[in-house]
HTML snippet that shows the backbone in 3Dmol.js (N, CA, C, O; Angstrom):
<script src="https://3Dmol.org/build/3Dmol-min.js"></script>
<div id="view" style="width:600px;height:400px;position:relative"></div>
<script>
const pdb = `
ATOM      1  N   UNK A   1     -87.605   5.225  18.481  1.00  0.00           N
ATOM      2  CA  UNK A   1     -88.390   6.451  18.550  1.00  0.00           C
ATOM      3  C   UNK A   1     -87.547   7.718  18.503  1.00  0.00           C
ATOM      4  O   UNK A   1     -88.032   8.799  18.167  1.00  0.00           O
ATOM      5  N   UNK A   2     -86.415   7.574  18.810  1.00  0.00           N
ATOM      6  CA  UNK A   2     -85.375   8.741  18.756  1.00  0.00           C
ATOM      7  C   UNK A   2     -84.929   9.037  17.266  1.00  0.00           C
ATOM      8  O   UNK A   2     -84.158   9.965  17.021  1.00  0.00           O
ATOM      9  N   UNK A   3     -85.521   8.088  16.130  1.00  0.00           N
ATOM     10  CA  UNK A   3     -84.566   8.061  14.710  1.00  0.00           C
ATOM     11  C   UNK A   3     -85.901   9.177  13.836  1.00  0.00           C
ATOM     12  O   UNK A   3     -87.052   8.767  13.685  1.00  0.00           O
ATOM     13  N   UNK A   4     -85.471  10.489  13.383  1.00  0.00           N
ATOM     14  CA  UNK A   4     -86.264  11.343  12.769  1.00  0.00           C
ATOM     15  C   UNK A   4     -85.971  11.179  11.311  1.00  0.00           C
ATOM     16  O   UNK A   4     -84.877  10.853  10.849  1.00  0.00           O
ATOM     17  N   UNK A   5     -87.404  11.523  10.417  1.00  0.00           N
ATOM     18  CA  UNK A   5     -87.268  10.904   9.170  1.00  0.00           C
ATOM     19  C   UNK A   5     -85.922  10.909   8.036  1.00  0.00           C
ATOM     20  O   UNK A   5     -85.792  10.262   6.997  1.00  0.00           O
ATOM     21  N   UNK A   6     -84.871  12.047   8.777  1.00  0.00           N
ATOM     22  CA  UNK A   6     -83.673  12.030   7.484  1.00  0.00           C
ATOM     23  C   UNK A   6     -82.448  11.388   8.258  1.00  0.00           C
ATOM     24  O   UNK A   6     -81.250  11.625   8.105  1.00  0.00           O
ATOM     25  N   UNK A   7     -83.219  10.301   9.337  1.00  0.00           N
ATOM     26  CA  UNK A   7     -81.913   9.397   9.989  1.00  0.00           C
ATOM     27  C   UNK A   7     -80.899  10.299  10.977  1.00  0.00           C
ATOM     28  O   UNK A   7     -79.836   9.941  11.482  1.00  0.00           O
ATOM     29  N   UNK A   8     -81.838  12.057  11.119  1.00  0.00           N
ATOM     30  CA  UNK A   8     -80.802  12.017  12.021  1.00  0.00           C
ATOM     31  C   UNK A   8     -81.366  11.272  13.928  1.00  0.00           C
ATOM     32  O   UNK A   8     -82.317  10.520  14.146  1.00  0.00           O
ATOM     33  N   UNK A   9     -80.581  11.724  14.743  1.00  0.00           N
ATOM     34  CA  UNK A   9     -80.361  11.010  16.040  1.00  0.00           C
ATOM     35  C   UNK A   9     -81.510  12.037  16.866  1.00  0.00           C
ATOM     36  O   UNK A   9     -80.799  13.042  16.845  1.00  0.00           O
ATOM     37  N   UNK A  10     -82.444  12.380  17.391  1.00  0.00           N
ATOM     38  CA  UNK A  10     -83.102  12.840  18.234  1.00  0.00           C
ATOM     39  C   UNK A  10     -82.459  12.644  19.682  1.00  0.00           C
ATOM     40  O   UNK A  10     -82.221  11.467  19.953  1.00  0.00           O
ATOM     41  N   UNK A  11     -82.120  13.621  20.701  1.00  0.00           N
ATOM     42  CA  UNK A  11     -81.643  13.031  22.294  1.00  0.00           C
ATOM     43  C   UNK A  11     -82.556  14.571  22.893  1.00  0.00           C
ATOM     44  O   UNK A  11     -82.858  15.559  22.225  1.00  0.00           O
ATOM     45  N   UNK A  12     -82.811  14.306  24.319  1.00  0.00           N
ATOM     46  CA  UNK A  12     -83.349  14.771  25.110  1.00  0.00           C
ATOM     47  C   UNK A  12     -82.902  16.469  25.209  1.00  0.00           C
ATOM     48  O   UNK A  12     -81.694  16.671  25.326  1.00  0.00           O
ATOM     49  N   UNK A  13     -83.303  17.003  25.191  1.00  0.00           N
ATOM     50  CA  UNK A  13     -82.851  18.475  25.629  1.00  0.00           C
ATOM     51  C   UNK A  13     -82.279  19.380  24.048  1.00  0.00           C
ATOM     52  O   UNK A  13     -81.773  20.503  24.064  1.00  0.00           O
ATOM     53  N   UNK A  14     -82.506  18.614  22.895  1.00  0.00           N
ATOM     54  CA  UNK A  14     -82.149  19.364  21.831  1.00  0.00           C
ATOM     55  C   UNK A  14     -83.423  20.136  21.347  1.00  0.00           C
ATOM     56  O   UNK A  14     -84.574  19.744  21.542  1.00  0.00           O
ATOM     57  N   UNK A  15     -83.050  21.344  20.655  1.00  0.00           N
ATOM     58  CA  UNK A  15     -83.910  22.475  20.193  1.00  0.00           C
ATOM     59  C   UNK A  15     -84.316  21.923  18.861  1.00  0.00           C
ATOM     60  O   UNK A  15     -83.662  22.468  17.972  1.00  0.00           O
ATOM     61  N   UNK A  16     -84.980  21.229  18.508  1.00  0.00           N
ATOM     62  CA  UNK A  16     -85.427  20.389  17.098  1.00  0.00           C
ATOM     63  C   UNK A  16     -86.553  20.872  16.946  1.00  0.00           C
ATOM     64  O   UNK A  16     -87.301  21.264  17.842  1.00  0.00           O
ATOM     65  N   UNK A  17     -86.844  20.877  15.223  1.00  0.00           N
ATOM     66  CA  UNK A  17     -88.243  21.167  15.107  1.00  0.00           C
ATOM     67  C   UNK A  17     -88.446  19.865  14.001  1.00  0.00           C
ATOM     68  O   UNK A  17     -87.489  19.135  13.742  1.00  0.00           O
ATOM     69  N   UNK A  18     -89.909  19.637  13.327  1.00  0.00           N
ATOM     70  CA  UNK A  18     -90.399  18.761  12.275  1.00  0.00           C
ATOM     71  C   UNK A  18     -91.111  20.047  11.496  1.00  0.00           C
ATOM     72  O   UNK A  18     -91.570  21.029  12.081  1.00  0.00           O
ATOM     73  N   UNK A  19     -91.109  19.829   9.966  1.00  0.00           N
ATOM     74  CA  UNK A  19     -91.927  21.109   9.718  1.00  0.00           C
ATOM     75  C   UNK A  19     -92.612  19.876   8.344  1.00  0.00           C
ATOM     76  O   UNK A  19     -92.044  18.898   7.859  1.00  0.00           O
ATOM     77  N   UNK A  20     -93.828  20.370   8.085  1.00  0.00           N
ATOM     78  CA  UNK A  20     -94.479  19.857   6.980  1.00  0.00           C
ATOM     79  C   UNK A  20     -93.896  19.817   5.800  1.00  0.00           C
ATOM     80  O   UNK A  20     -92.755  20.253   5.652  1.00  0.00           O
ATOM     81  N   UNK A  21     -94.451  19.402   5.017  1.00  0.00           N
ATOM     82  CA  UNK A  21     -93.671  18.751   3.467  1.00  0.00           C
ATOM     83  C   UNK A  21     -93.927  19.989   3.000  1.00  0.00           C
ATOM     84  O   UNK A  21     -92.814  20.431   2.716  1.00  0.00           O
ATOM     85  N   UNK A  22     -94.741  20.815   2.750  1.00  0.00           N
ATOM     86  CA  UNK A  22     -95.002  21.718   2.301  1.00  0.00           C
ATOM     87  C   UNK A  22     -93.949  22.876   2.395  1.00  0.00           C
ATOM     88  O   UNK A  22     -93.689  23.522   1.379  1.00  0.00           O
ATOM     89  N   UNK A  23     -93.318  23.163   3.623  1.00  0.00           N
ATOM     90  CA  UNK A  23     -92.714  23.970   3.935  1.00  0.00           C
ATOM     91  C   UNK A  23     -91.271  23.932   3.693  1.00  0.00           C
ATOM     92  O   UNK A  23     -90.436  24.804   3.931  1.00  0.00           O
ATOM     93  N   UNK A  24     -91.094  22.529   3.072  1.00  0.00           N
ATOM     94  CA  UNK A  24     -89.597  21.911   2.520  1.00  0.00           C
ATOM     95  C   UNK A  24     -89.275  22.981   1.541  1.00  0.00           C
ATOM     96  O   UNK A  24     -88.187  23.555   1.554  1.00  0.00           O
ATOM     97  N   UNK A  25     -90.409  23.302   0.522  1.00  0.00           N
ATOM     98  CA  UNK A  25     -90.128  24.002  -0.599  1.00  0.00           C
ATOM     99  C   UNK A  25     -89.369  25.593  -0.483  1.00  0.00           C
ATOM    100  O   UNK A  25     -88.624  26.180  -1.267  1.00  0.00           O
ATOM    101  N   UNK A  26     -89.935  25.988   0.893  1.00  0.00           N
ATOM    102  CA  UNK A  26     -89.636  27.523   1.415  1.00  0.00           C
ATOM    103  C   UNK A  26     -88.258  27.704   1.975  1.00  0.00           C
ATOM    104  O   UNK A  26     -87.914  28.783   2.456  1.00  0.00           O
ATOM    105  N   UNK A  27     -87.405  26.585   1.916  1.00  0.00           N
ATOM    106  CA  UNK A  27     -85.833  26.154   2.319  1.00  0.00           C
ATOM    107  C   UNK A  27     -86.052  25.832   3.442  1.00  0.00           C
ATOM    108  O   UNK A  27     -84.968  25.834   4.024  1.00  0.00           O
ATOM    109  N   UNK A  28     -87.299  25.382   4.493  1.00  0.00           N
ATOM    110  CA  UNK A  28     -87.191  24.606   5.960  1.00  0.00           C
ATOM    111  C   UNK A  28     -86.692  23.004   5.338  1.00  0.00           C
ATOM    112  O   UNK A  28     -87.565  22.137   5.283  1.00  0.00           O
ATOM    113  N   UNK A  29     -85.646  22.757   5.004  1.00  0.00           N
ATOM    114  CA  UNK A  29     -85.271  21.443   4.760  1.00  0.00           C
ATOM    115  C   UNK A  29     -84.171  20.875   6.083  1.00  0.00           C
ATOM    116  O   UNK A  29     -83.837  21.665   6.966  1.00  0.00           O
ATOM    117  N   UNK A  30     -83.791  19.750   6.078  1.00  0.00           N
ATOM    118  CA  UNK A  30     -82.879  19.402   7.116  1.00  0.00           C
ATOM    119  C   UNK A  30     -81.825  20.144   7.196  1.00  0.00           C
ATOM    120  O   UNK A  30     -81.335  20.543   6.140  1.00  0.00           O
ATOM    121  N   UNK A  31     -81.219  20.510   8.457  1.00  0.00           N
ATOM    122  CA  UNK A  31     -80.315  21.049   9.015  1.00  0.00           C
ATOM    123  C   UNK A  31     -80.459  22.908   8.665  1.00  0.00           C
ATOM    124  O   UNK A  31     -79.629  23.815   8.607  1.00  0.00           O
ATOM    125  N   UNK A  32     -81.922  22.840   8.496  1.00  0.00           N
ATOM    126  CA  UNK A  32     -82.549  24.817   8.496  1.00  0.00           C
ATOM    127  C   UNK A  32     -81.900  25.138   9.745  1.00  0.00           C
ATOM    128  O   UNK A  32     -81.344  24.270  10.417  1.00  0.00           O
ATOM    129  N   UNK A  33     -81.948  26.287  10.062  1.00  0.00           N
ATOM    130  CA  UNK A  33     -81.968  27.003  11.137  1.00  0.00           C
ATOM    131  C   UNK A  33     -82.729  28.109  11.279  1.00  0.00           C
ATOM    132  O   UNK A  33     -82.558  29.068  10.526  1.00  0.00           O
ATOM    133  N   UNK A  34     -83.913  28.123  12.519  1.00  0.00           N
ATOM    134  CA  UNK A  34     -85.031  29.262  12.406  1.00  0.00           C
ATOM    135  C   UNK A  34     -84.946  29.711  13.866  1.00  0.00           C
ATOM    136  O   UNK A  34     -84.409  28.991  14.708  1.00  0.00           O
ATOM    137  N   UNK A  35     -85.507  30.976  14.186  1.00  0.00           N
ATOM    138  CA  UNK A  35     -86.023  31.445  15.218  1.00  0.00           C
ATOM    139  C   UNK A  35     -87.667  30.984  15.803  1.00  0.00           C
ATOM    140  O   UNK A  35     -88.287  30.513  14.850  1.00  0.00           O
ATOM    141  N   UNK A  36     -88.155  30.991  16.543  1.00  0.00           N
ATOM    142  CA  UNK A  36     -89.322  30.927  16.728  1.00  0.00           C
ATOM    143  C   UNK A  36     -89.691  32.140  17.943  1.00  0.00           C
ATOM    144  O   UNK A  36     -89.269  32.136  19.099  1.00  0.00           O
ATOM    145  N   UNK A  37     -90.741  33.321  17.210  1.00  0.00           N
ATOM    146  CA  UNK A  37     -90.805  33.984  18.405  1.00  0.00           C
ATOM    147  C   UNK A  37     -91.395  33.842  19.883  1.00  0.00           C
ATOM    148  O   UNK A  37     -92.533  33.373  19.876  1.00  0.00           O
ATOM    149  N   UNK A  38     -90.907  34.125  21.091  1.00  0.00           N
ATOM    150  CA  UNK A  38     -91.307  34.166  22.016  1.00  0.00           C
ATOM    151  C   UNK A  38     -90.575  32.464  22.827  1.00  0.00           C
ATOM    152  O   UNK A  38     -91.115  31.746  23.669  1.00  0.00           O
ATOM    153  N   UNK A  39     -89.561  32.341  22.320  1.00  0.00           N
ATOM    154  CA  UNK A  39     -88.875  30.831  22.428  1.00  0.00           C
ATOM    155  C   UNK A  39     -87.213  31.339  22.196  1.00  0.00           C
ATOM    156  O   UNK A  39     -86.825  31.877  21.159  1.00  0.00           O
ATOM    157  N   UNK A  40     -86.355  31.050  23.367  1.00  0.00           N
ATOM    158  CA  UNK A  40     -85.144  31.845  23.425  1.00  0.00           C
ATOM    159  C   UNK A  40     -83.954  30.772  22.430  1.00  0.00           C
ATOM    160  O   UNK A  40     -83.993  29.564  22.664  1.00  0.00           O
ATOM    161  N   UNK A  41     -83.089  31.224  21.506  1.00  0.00           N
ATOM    162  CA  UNK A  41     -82.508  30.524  20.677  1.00  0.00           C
ATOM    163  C   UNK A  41     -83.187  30.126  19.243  1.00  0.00           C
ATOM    164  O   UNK A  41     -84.318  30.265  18.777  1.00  0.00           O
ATOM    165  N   UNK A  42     -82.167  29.660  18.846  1.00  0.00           N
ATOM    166  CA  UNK A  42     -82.597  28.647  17.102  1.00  0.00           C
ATOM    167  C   UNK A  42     -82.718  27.094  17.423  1.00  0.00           C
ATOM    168  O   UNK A  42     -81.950  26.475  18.161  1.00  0.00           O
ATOM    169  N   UNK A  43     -83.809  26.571  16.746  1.00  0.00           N
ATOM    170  CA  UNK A  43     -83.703  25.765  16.792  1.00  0.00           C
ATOM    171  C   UNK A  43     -83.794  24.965  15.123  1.00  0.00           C
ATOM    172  O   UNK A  43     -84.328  25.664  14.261  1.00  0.00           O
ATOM    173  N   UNK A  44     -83.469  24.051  14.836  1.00  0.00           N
ATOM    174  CA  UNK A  44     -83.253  23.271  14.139  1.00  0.00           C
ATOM    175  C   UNK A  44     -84.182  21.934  13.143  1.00  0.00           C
ATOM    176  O   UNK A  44     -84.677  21.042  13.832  1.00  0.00           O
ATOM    177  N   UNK A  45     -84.348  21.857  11.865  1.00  0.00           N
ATOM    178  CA  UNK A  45     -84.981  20.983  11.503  1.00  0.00           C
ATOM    179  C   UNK A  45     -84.307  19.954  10.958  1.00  0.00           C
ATOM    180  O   UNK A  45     -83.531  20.015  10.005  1.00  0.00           O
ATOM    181  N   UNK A  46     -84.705  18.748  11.754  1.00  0.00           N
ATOM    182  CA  UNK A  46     -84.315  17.582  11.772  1.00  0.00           C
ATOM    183  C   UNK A  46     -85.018  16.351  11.464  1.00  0.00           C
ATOM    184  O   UNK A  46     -84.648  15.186  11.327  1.00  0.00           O
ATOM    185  N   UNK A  47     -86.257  17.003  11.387  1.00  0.00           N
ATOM    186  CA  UNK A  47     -87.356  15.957  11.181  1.00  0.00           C
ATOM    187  C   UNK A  47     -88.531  16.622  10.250  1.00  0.00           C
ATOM    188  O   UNK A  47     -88.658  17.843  10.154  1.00  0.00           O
ATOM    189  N   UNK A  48     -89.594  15.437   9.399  1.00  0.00           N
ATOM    190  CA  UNK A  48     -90.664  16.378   8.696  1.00  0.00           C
ATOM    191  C   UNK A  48     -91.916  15.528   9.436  1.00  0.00           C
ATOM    192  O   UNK A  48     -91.652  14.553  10.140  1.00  0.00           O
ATOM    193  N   UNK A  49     -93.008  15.883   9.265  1.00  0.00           N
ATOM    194  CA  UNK A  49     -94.341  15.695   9.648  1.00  0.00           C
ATOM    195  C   UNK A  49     -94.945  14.819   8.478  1.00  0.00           C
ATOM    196  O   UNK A  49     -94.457  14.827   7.348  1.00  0.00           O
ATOM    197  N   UNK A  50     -96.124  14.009   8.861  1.00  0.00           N
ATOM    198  CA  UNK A  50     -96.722  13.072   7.708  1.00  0.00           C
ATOM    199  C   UNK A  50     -97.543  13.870   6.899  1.00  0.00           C
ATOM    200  O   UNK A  50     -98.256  14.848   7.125  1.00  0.00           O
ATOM    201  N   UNK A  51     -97.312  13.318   6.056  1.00  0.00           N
ATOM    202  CA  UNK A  51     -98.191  14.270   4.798  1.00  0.00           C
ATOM    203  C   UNK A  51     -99.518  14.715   4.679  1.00  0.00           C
ATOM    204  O   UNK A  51     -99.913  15.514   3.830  1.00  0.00           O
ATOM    205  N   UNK A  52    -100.148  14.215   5.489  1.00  0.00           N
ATOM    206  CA  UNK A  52    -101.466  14.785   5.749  1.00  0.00           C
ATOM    207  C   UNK A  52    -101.511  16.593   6.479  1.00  0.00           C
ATOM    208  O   UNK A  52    -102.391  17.452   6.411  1.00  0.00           O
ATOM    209  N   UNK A  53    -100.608  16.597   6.917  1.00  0.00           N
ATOM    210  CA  UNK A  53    -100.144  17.876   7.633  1.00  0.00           C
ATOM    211  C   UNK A  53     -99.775  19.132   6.486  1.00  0.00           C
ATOM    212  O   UNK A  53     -99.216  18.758   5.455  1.00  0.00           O
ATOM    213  N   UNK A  54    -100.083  20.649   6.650  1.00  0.00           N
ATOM    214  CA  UNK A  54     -99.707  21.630   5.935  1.00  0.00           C
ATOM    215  C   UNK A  54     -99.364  22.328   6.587  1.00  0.00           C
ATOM    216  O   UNK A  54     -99.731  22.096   7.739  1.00  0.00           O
ATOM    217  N   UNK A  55     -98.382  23.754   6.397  1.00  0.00           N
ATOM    218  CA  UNK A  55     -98.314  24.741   7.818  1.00  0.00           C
ATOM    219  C   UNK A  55     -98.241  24.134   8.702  1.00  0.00           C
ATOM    220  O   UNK A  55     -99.185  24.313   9.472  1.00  0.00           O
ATOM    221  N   UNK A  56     -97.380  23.293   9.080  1.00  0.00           N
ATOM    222  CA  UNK A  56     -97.239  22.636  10.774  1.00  0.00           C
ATOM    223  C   UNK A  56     -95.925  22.916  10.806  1.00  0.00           C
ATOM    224  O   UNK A  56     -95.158  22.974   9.846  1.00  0.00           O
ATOM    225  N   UNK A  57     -95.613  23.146  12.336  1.00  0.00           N
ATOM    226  CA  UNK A  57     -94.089  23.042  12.933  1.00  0.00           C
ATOM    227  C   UNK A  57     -94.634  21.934  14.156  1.00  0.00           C
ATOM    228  O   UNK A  57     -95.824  21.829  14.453  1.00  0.00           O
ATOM    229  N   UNK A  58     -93.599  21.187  14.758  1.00  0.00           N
ATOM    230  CA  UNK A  58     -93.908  20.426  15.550  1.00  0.00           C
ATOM    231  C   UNK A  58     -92.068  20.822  16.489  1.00  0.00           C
ATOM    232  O   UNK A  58     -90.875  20.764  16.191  1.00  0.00           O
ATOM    233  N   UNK A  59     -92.832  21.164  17.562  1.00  0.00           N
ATOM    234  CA  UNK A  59     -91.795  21.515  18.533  1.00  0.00           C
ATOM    235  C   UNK A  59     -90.961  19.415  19.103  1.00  0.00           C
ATOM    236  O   UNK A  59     -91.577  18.391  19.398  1.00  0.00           O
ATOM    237  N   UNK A  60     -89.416  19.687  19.000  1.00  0.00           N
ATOM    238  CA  UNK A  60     -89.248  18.387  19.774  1.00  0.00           C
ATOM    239  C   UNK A  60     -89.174  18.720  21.545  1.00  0.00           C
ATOM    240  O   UNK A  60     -88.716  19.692  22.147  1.00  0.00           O
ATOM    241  N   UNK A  61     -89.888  17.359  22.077  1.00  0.00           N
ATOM    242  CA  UNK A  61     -89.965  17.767  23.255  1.00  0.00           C
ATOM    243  C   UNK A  61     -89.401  16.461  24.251  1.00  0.00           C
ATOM    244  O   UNK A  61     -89.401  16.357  25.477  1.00  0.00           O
ATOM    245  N   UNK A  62     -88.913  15.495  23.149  1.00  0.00           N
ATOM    246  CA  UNK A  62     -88.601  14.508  24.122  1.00  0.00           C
ATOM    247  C   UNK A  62     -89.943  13.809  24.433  1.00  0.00           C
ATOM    248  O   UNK A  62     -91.052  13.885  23.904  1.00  0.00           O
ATOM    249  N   UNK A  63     -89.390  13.003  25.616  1.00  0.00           N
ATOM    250  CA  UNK A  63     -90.427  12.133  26.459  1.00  0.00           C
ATOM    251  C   UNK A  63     -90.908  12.833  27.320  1.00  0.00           C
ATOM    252  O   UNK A  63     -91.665  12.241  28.089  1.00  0.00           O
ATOM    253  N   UNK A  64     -90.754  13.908  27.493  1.00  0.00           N
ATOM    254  CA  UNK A  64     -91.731  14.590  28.112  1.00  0.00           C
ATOM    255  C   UNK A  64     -93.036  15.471  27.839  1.00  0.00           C
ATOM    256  O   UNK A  64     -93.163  16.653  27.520  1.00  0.00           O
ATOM    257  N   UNK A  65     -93.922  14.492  28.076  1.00  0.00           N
ATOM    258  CA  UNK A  65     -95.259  14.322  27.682  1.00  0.00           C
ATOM    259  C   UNK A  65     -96.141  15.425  28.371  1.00  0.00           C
ATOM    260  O   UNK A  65     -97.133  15.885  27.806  1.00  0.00           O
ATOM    261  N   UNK A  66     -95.652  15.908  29.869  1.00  0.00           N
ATOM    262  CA  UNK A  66     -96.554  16.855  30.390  1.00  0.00           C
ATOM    263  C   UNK A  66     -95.700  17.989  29.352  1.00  0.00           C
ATOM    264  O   UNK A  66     -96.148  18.240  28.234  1.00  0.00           O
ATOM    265  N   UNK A  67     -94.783  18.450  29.723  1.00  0.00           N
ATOM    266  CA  UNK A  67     -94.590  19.510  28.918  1.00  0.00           C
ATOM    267  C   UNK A  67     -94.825  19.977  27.441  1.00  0.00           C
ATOM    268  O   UNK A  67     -94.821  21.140  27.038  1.00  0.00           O
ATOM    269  N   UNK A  68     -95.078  18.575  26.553  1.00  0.00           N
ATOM    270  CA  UNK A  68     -95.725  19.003  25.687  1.00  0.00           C
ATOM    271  C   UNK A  68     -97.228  19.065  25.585  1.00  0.00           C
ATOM    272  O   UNK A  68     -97.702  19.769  24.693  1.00  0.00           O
ATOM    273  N   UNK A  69     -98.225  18.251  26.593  1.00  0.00           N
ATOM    274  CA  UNK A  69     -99.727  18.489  26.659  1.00  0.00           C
ATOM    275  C   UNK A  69     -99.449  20.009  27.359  1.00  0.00           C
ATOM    276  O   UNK A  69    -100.315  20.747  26.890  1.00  0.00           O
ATOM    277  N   UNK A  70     -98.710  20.664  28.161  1.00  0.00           N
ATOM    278  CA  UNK A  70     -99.039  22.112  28.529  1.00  0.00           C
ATOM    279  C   UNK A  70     -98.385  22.904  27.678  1.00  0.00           C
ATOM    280  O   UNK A  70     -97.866  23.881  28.220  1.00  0.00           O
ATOM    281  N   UNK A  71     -98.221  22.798  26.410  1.00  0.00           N
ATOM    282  CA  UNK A  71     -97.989  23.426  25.378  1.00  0.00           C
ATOM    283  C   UNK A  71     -98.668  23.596  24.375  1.00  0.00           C
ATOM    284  O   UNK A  71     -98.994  24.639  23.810  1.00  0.00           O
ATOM    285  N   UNK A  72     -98.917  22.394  24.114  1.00  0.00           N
ATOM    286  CA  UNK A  72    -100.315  22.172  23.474  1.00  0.00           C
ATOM    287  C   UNK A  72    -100.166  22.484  21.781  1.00  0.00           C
ATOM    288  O   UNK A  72     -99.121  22.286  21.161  1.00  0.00           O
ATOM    289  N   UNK A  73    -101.561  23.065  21.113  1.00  0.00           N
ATOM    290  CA  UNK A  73    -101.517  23.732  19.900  1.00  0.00           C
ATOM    291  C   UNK A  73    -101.565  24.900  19.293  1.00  0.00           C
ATOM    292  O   UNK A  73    -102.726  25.133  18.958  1.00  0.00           O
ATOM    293  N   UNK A  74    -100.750  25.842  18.961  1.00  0.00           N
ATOM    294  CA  UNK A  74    -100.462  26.865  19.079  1.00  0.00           C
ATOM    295  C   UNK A  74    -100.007  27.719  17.642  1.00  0.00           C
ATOM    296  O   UNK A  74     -98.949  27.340  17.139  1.00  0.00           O
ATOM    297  N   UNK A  75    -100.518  28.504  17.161  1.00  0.00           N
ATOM    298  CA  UNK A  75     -99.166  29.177  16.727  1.00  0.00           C
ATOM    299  C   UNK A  75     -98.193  29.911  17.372  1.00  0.00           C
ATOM    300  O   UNK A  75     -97.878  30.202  18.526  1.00  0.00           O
ATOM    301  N   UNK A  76     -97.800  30.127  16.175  1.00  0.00           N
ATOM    302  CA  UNK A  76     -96.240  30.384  15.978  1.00  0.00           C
ATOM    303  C   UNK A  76     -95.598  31.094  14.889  1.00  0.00           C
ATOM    304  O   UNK A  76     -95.656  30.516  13.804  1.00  0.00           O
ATOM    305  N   UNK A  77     -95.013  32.188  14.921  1.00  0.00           N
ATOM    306  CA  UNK A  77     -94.271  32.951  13.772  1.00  0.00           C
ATOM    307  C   UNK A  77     -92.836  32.148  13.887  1.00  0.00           C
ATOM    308  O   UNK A  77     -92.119  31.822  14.833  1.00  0.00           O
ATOM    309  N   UNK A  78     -92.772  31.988  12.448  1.00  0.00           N
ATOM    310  CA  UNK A  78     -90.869  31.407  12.553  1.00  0.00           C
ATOM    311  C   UNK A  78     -90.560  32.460  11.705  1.00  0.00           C
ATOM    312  O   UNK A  78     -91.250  33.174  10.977  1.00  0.00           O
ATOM    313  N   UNK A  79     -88.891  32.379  12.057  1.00  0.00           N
ATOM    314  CA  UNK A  79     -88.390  33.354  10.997  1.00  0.00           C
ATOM    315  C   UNK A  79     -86.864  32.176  10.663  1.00  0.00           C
ATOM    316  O   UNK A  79     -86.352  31.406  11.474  1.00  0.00           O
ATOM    317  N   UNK A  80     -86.473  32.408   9.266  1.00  0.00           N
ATOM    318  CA  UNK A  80     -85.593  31.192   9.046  1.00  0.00           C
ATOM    319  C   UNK A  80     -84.071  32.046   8.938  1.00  0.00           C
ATOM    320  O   UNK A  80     -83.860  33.119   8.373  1.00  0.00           O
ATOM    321  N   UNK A  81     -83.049  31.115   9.732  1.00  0.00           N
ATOM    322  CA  UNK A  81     -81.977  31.957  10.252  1.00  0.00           C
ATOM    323  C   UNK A  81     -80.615  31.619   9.136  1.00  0.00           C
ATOM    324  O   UNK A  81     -79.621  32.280   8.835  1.00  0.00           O
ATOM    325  N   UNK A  82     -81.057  30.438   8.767  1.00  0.00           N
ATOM    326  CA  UNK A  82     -80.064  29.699   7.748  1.00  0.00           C
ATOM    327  C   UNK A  82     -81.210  28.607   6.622  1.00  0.00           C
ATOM    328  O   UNK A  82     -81.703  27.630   7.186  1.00  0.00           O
ATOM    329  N   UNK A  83     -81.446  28.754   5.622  1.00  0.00           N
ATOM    330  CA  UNK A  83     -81.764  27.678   4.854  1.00  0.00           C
ATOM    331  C   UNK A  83     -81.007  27.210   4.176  1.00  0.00           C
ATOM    332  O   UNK A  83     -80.001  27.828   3.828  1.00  0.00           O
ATOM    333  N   UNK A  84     -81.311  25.783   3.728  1.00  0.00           N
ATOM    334  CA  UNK A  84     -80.233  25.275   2.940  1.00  0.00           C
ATOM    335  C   UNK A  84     -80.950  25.088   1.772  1.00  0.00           C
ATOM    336  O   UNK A  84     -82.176  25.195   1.741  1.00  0.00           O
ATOM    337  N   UNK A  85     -80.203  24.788   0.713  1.00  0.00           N
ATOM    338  CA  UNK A  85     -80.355  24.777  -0.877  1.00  0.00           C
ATOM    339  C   UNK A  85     -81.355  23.518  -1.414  1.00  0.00           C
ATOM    340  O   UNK A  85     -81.023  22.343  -1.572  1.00  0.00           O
ATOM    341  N   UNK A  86     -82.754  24.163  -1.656  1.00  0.00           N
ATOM    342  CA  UNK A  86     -83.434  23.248  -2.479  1.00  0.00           C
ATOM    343  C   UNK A  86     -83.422  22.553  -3.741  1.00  0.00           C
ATOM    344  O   UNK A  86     -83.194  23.383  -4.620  1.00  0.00           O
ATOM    345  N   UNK A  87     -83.580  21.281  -4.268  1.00  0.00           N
ATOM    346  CA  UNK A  87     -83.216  20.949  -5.399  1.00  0.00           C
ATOM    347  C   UNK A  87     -84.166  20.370  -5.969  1.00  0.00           C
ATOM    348  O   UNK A  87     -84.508  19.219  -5.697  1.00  0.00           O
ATOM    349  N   UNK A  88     -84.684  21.061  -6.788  1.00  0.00           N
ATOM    350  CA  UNK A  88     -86.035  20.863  -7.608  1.00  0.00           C
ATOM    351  C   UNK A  88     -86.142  19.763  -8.844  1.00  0.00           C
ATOM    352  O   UNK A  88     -87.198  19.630  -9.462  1.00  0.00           O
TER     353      UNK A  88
END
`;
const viewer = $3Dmol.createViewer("view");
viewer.addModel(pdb, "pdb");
viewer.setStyle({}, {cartoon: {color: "spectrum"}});
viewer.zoomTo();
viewer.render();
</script>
């Protein structure tokens, strides 16, 4: 459950995000780096969402399950701090 779809390593307490397939195209690809407002630091995409999903970010939260049910569904403005190079 720790292995995210581009094989990297998921561990407890990292700032990870998953972002939709869709959003691959906008340079959120693995190893992006974005802001998210109102959330202190960058955090990182390491993982993508199943394809049924559009416009999604998915915060990593670990095994901790209350903290993500009191987080819940939300937006969110990102702003992207580093993208990396898409290849079409």
């Amino acid at each position: 459950p720790w292995l995210a779809a581009w094989n990297n390593e998921l561990r407890p307490g990292m700032k990870a995000i998953a972002v939709s397939r869709d959003l691959l195209a906008l340079g959120l690809c693995n190893g992006a780096r974005v802001e998210i407002d109102g959330l202190p630091g960058e955090y990182v995409v390491l993982d993508k969402t199943h394809r049924r999903w559009t416009r999604r970010v998915d915060l990593f939260m670990g095994a901790d399950v209350r903290r993500a049910l009191q987080w819940g569904a939300r937006k969110m403005r990102i702003r992207c701090v580093e993208s990396c190079a898409v290849k079409l």
